[in-house]
LUMGU-97867 format. One line per 4 residues: number of its first residue (from 1); for each residue x, y, z of C-alpha. Coordinates in nm, 2 decimals. Layout:
NUM	X:Y:Z | ...
//
This chain:
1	7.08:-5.98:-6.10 | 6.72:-5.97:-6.07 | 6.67:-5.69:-5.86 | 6.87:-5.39:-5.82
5	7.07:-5.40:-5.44 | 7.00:-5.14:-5.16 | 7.37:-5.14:-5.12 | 7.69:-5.13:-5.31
9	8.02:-5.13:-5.16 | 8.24:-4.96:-5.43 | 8.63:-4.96:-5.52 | 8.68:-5.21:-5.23
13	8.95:-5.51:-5.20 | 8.76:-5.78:-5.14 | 8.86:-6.07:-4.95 | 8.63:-6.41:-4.91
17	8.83:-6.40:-4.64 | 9.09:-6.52:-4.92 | 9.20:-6.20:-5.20 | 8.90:-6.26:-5.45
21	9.02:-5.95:-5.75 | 8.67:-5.86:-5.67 | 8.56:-5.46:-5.57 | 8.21:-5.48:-5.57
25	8.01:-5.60:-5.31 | 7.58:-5.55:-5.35 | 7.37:-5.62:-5.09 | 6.99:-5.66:-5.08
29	6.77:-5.66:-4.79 | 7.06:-5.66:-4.56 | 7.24:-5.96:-4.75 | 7.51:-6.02:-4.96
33	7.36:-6.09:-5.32 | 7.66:-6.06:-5.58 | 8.03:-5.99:-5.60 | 8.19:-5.82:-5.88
37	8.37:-5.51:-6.04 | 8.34:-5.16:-6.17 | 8.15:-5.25:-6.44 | 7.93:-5.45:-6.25
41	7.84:-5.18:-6.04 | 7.77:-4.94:-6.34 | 7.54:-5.25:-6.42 | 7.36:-5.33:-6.11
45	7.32:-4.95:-5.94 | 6.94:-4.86:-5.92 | 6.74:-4.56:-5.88 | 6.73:-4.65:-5.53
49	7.07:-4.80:-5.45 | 7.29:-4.65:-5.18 | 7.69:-4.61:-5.30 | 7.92:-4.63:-5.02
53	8.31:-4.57:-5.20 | 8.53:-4.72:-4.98 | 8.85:-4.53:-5.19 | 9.05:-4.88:-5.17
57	9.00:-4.99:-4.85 | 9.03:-5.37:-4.76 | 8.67:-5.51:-4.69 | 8.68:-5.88:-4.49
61	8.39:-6.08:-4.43 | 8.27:-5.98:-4.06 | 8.45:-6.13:-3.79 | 8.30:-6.36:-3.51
65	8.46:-6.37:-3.12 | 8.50:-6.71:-3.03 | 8.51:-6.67:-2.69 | 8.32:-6.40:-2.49
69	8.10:-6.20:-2.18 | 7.91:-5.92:-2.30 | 7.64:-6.01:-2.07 | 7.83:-6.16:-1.73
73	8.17:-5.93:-1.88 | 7.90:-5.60:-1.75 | 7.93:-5.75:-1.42 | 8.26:-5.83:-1.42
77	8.37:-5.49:-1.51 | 8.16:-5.30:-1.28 | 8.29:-4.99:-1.04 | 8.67:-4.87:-1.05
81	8.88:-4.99:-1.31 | 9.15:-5.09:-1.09 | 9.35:-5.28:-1.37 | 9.61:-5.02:-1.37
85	9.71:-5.06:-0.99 | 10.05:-5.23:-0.97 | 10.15:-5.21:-0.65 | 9.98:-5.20:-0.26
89	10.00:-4.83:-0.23 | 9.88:-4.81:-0.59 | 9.54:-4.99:-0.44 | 9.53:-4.86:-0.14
93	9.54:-4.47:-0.30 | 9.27:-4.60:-0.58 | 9.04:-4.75:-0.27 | 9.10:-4.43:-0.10
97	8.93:-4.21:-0.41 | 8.69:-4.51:-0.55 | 8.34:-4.41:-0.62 | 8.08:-4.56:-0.38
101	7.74:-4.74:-0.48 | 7.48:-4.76:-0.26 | 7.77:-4.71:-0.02 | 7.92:-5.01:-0.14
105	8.37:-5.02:-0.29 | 8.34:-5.20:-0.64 | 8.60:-5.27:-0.79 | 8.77:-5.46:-1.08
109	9.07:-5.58:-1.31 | 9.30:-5.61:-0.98 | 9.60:-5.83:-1.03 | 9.75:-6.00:-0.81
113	10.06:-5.91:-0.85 | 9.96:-5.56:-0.68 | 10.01:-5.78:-0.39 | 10.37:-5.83:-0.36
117	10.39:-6.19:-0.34 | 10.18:-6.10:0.02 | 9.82:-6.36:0.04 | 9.56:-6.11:-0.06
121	9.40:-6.03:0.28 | 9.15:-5.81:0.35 | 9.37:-5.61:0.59 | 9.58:-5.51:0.34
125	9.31:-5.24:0.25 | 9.04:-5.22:0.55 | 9.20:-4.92:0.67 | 9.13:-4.68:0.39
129	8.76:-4.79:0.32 | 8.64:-4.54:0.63 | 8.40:-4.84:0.67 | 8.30:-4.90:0.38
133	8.18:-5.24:0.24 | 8.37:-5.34:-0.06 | 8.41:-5.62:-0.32 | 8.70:-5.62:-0.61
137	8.70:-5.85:-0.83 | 9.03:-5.98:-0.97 | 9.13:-5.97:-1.34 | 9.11:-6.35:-1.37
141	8.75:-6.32:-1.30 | 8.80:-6.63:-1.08 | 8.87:-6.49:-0.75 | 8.80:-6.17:-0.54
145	8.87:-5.97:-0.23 | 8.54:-5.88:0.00 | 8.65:-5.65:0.30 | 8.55:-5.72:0.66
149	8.16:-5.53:0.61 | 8.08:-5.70:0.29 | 8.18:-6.00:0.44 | 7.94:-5.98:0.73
153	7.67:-5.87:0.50 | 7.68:-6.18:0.34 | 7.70:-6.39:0.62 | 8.06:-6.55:0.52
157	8.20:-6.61:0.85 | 8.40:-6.92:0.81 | 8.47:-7.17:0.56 | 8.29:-7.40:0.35
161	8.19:-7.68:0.11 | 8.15:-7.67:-0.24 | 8.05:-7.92:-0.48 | 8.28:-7.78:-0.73
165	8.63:-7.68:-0.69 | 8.61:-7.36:-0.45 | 8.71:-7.22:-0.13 | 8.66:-6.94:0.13
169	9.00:-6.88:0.18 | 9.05:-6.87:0.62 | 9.30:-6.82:0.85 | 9.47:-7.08:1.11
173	9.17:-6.94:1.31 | 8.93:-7.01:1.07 | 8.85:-6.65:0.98 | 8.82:-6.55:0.62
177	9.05:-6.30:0.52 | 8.84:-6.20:0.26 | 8.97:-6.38:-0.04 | 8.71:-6.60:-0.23
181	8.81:-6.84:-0.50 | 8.62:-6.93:-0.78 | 8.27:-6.94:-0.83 | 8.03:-7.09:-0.60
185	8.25:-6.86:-0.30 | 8.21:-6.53:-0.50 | 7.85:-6.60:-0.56 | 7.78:-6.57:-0.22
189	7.82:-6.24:-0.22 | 7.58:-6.17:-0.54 | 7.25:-6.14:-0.33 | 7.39:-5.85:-0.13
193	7.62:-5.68:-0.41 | 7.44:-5.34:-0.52 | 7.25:-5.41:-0.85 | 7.19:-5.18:-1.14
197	6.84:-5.13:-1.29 | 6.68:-5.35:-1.55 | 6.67:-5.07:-1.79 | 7.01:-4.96:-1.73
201	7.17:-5.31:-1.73 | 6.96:-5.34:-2.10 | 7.12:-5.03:-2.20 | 7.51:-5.10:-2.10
205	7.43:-5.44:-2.28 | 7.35:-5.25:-2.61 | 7.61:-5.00:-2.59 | 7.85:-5.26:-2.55
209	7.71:-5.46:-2.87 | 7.77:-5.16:-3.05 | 8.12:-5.13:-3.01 | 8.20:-5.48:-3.02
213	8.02:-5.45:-3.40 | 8.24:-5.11:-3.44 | 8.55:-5.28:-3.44 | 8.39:-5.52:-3.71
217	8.24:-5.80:-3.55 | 7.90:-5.95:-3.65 | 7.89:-6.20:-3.44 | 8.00:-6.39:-3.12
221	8.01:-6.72:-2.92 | 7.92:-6.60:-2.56 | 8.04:-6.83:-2.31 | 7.81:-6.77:-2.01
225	7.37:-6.71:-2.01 | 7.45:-6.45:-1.78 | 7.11:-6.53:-1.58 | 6.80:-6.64:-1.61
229	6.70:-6.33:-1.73 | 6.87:-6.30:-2.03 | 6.71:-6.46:-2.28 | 6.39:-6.22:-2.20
233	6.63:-5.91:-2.19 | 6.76:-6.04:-2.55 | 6.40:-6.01:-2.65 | 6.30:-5.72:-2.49
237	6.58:-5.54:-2.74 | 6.45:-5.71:-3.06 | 6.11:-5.56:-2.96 | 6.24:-5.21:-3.06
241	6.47:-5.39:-3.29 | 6.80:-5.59:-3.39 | 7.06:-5.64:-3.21 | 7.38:-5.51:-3.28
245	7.52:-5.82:-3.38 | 7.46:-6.21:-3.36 | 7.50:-6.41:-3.05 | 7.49:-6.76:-2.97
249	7.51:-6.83:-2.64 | 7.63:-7.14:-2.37 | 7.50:-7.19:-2.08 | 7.73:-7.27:-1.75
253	7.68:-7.67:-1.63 | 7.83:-7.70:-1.30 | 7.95:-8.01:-1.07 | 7.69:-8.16:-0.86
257	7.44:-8.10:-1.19 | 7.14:-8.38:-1.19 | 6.99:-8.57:-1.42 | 6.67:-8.31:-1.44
261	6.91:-8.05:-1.48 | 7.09:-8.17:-1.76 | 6.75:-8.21:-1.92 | 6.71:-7.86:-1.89
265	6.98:-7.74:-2.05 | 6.90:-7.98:-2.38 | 6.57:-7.74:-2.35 | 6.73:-7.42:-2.34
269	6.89:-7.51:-2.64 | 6.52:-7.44:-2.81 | 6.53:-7.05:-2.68 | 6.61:-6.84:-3.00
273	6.53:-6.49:-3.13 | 6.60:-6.28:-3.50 | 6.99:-6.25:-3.39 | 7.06:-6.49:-3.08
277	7.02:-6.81:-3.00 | 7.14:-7.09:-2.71 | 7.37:-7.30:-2.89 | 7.58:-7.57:-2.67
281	7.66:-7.58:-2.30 | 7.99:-7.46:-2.09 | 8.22:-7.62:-1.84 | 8.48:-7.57:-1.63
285	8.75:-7.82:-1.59 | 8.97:-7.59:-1.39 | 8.99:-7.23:-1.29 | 9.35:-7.00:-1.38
289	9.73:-7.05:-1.28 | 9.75:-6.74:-1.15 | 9.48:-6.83:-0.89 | 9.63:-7.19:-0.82
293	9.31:-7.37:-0.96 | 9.46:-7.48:-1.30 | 9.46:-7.85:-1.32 | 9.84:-7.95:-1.37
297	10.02:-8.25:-1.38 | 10.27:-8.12:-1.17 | 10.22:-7.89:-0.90 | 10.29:-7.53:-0.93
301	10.59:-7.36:-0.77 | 10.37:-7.30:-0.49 | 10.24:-7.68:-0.46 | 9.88:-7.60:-0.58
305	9.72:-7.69:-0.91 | 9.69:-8.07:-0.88 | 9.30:-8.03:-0.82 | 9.00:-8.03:-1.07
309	8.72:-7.79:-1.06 | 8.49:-8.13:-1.08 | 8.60:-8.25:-0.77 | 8.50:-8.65:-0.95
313	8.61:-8.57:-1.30 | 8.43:-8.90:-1.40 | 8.09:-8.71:-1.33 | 8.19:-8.43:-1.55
317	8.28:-8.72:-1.85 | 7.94:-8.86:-1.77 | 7.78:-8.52:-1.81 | 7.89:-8.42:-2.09
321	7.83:-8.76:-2.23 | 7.47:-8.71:-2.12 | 7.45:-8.39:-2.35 | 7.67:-8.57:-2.65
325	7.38:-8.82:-2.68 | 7.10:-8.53:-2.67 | 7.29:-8.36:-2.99 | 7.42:-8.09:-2.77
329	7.78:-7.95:-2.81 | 8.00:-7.84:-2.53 | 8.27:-7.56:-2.49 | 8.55:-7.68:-2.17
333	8.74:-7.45:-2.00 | 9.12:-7.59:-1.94 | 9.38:-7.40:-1.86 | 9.62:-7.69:-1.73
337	9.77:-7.94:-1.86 | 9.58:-8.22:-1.68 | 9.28:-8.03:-1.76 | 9.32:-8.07:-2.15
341	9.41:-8.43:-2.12 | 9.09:-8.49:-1.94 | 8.87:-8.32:-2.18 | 8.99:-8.54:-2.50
345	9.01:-8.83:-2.33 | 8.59:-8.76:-2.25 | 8.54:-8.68:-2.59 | 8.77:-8.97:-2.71
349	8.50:-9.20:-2.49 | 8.22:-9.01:-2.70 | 8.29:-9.20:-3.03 | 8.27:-9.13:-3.37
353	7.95:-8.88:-3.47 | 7.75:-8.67:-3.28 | 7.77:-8.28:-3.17 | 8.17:-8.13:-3.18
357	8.29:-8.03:-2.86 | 8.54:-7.75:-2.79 | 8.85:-7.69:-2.57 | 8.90:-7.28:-2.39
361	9.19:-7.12:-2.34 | 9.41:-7.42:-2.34 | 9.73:-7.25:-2.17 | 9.95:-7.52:-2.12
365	9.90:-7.84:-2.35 | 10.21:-8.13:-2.33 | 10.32:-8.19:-2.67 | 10.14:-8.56:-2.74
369	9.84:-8.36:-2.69 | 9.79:-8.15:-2.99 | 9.75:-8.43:-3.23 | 9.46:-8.56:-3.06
373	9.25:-8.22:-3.10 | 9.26:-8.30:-3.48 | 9.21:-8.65:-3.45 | 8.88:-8.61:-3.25
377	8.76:-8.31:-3.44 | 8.78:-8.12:-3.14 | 8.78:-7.69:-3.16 | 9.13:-7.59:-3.05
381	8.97:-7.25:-2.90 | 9.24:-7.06:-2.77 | 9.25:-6.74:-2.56 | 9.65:-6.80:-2.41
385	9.65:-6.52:-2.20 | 9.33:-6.54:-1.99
//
């Protein structure tokens, strides 16, 4: 060793992530330079160097979360933690108490079991809101329940069309009963949802980095740009300095996408800073079971699931064979069966070579399946309970 380290990790067990019989670990200008032993250490310690005895303990190389949303998960988790309700009364007793913004009921983590098997309707809970608008989101992060005001202040007053797999969910009258599946309905609501201050949201963001790196994570794959914004919010922090922990992050690509659009998300993939960087783009070939928008082969017990998000799935093949050819990766979410077949069969199309493209979740998978993901070279990422 040239130059003595900043850092030694001392009397550690060290695993490469394998056992390596090493217990030294030196580190110089915040990377790893050399592994070794006690003696070592004696060797390589400086006037300078920092000792950290770990007294045994088992040091692994830093972990990376495949799939996450620090930046949308802040949204998502927003308001009253309502993931401990498990019954009506349970919700309705929780609404009664919940803390309101701007006069506005947030709320999140709901189940739908809470339900009872009942359709989640916004009468369920109007009573108890004294008026209040309000928005909870369920734990799927795929659907949500607005009450009558927040409805109205969104101007949702009927069904719709989507280009993707989505739907206002209405009544034999054609009134909403407040339940909105999937994306393009919840977004409706975003424009008049209370927002939280720039500075603020940076600050949650950061926090949050922080304890994802406490539990020994140095990096992650974040599914989601979480708006336009981010990348500028990302760089904003690594004015004042680095960020907790590395992120590479995939933009959403959504049915009805254009040509232009595409185009722009083989751009994106130039935005970078110290510690982040765009890297690959995200789809959705279905939504969840529990919300009836996983893309089975066989309907559900309740006769839904036999619909994909992409309402032509041919257009999502040819979009992600428009990225393939620009060297950009994708990440797929499939929950269903006929979801997963779908997505290997696209990348089967692809060829040999190229960018490797990655599965989500991947609940339910029929057994001639499995093979393929090898065969293809295709990132079995799984996340079974979603």
């Amino acid at each position: 060793m040239t130059a003595a380290p900043d850092l030694l990790l001392v009397d550690a067990r060290v695993r490469t992530p394998e056992p390596s019989g090493h217990t030294t670990v030196a580190v110089r200008d915040g990377l790893i330079t050399a592994l070794g032993d006690d003696a070592d250490a004696r060797a390589w310690r400086g006037p300078g160097t920092q000792v950290v005895d770990l007294a045994g303990a088992t040091l692994t190389p830093g972990l990376t979360d495949a799939h996450s949303h620090p930046v949308w998960g802040l949204e998502m988790s927003d308001g009253t933690d309502l993931s401990g309700v498990t019954d009506l009364d349970g919700l309705r007793a929780a609404l009664r108490t919940a803390e309101r913004r701007d006069g506005w009921v947030i709320g999140f983590g709901l189940d739908h079991n809470a339900f009872g098997g009942r359709p989640v309707h916004r009468d369920l809970v109007q009573d108890v809101l004294d008026g209040a608008p309000a928005f909870l989101r369920l734990y799927d992060g795929h659907s949500a329940l607005a009450d009558a005001q927040a409805l109205s202040a969104a101007g949702i007053d009927g069904p719709r069309a989507f280009a993707q797999l989505s739907e206002i969910v209405c009544d034999a009258d054609g009134r909403p009963t407040g339940h909105l599946v999937e994306h393009a309905a919840m977004d409706l609501m975003t424009p008049v949802l209370p927002a939280r201050p720039g500075a603020e949201r940076r600050d949650r963001l950061v926090g949050l980095l922080r304890e994802m790196a406490a539990t020994g994570l140095a990096s992650a794959h974040v599914m989601d740009l979480g708006g336009p914004d981010v990348p500028g919010l990302l760089a904003g922090v690594e004015e004042d300095g680095d960020l907790p922990l590395r992120l590479r992050l995939a933009p959403w690509c959504m049915p009805g996408v254009t040509a232009e659009e595409l185009d722009g998300l083989v751009r994106l993939q130039e935005r970078a800073g110290r510690l982040w960087a765009v890297g690959g783009v995200k789809f959705f070939m279905d939504g969840t079971v529990e919300g009836g928008t996983a893309w089975l082969e066989h309907a559900d017990c309740h006769g839904r699931g036999t619909d994909a998000f992409w309402p032509d799935p041919a257009a999502y093949s040819a979009a992600v064979r428009h990225l393939h050819r620009a060297g950009v990766g994708t990440a797929t979410h499939a929950i269903g069966d006929a979801a997963v077949r779908h997505v290997l069969d696209t990348v089967e199309a692809l060829g040999a070579g190229g960018p490797r493209h990655r599965i989500e979740h991947i609940e339910t998978v029929p057994d001639d399946q499995p093979a393929r993901f090898a065969a293809l070279g295709v990132v079995a990422s799984m996340q079974p309970p979603h």
